[in-house]
C-alpha angles and dihedrals in degrees: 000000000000086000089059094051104042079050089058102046090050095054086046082060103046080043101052082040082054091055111050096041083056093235086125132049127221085235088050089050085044092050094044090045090054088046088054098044099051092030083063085053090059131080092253087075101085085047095047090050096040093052085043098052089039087057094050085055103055114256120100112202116193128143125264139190117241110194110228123211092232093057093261118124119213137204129224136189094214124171117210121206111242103214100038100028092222120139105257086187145348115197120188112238101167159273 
């Protein structure tokens, strides 16, 4: 719980920084929070928190393609360590 609301209070900050240099409009803010707020009704959410907290705590996933010798391209679910940037697992999921 204590990811989802330091989450929430940096993007409060870059939010309320947006705002005042201008770089960000009050309808901008309106449209994102209602993004936000329907987007956490949807079944993306659990997938949304749990990228969010595993990237908190230091580890990025994200596919990658692997080229094959035989002309086949392969994906991978791979996890990349944040601090050190070496791969913690890779794991085949298909062609």
């Amino acid at each position: 719980m204590a990811v989802s609301i330091s989450v929430v209070v940096l993007l409060l900050v870059l939010a309320v920084i947006f705002l005042r240099n201008g770089g960000l409009k009050v309808t901008h803010a309106l449209v994102c929070a209602l993004l936000g707020f329907f987007l956490a009704g949807t079944s993306m959410a659990p997938t949304i928190h749990n990228g969010v907290a595993a990237t908190a705590n230091g580890l990025l996933y994200f596919y990658e393609k692997r080229p094959h010798s035989w002309g086949i391209d392969a994906w991978y679910l791979a996890a990349v360590d944040f601090r050190t940037g070496q791969r913690a697992f890779s794991q085949f999921t298909g062609t």
